[in-house]
N, C-alpha and C positions, 0 to 999 in steps of 0.2 A: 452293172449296166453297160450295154456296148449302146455305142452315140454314132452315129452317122453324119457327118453336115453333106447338103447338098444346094451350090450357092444357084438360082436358077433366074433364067434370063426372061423380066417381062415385060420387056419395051419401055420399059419408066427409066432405064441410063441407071438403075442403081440393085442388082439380084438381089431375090428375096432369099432368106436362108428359109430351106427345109431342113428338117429334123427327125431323123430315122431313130428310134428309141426301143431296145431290147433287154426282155428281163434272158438275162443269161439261161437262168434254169429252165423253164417254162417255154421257153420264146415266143411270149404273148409280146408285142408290139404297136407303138405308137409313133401316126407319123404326122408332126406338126408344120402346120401350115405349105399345104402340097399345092406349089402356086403353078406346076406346072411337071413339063419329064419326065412323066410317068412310065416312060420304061425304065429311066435308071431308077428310079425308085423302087417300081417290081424288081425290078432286078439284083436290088441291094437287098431286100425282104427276103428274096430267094436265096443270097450268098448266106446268108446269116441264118436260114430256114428258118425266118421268119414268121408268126401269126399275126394278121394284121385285127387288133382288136378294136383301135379307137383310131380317128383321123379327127383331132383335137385343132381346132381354128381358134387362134388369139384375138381374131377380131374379120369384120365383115368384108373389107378391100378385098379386090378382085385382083390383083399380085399376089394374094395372101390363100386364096381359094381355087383358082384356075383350073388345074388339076384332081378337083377333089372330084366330080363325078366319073370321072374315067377310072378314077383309083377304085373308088368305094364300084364300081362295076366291076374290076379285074378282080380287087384284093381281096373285097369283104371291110368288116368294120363299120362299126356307130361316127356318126359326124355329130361333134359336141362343140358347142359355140354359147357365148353366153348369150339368158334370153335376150337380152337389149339389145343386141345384134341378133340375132334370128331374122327378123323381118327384114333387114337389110340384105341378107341375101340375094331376094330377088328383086331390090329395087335399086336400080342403075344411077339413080341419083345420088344414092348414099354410099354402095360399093363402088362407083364410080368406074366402073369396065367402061364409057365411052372416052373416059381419059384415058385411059392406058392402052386401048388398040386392040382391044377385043369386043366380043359379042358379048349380046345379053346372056347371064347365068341361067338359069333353071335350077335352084339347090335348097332343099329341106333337111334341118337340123335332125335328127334321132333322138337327141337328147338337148335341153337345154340347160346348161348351168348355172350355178350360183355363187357366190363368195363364202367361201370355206369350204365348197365342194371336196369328196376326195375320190382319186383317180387311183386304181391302181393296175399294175401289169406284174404277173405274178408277186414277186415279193416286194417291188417295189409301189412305192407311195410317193401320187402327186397332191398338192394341195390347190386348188385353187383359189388366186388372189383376183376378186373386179379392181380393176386399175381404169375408169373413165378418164377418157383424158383427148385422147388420140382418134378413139372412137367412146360412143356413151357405153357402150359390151367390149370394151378390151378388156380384154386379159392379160396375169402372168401367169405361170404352171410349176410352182416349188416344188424339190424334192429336197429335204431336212438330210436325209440319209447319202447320198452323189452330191449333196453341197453347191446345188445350182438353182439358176433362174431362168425358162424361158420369158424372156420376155416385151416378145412381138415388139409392136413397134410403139410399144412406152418409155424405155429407157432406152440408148444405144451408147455407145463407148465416144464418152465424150459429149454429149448430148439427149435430149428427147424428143419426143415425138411430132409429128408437125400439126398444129393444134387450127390453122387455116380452112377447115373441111367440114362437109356437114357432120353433123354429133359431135363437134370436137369443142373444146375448151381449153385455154391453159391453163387457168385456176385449176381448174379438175385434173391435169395431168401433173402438174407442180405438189398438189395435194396427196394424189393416189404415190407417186414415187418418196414423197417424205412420209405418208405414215403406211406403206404397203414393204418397202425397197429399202430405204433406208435402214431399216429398225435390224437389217437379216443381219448375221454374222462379216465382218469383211472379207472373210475366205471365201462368200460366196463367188461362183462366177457365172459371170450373167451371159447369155444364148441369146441374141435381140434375133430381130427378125430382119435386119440388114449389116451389113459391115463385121465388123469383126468383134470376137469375142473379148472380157473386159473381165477384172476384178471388180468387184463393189470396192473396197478400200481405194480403188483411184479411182469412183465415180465420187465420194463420201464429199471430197473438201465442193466439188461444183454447185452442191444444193446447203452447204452448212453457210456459203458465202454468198449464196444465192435467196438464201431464205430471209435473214433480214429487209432486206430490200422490198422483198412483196408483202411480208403480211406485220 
């Protein structure tokens, strides 16, 4: 697998991570959550001669999407989003683009997903986990084989997701990372959708001490 990060800037004070994802053999490709910069993005698709197969959204935010109609116009590619988020797409209430400093989106899913879905880009295999929590359609994107997690803005290094927004929950996000996140191997390493990347074994002790406490 070749990985790409690209941290991109969307007026919220904090980059969202994109994620350029390439099957070496093949070079079918997937690019996660394209919140914006779409030429460096074409542009990184093109260094790596690139096929752009899936443009995979973790969840419905307008940080998290921005960029995707421009791409899917240059690139090509299916936009897959769980269904519970689909509708959010185009409602500014729930994606929330009048917070962040942008216009209203215009954006239809291709496909809609489900929990246990599986993705794949030539020889590789993703699995889809629903993580509700952050939003009611978040997602993470496992791959078993590269030993990783995207995982948008569910989990982040050192914390989760901010559960203050419409769809969101903390129960549901405290729930979805103890039986979705936790259970993975500790060598996994986790991809969030902000800040930097993390081991599971130093996220492990903040929900084992955490957990009592709430349920």
């Amino acid at each position: 697998m070749i990985l790409k990060e690209l941290k991109i800037d969307t007026w919220i004070g904090d980059p969202t991570n994109c994620y350029i994802v390439v099957d070496e053999k093949s070079k079918e490709t997937m690019v996660i959550d394209p919140a914006g910069d779409v030429d460096k993005i074409e542009e990184l698709i093109g260094i790596m001669e690139g096929k752009l197969k899936y443009i995979y959204l973790t969840h419905c935010h307008g940080d998290h999407i921005f960029g995707v109609t421009e791409l899917k116009n240059r690139c090509g590619g299916k936009v897959l989003i769980h269904r519970e988020d689909s509708d959010g797409l185009n409602n500014s209430q729930v994606n929330l683009t009048p917070y962040i400093g942008i216009g209203d989106i215009e954006l239809e899913a291709d496909s809609r997903i489900d929990d246990g879905d599986l993705i794949h880009l030539g020889n590789l295999e993703f699995k889809v986990f629903h993580t509700p929590g952050h939003t009611k359609g978040g997602t993470c994107l496992y791959c078993e084989k590269e030993n990783c997690l995207f995982s948008g803005d569910t989990i982040f290094r050192g914390t989760w997701g901010r559960t203050d927004l419409p769809t969101s929950s903390r129960v549901d996000i405290i729930k979805s990372i103890e039986e979705k996140i936790m259970v993975l191997p500790d060598d996994t390493i986790l991809y969030p959708g902000h800040g930097m990347m993390a081991m599971l074994k130093d996220e492990k002790p903040i929900y084992l001490e955490l957990k009592p406490k709430l349920f």
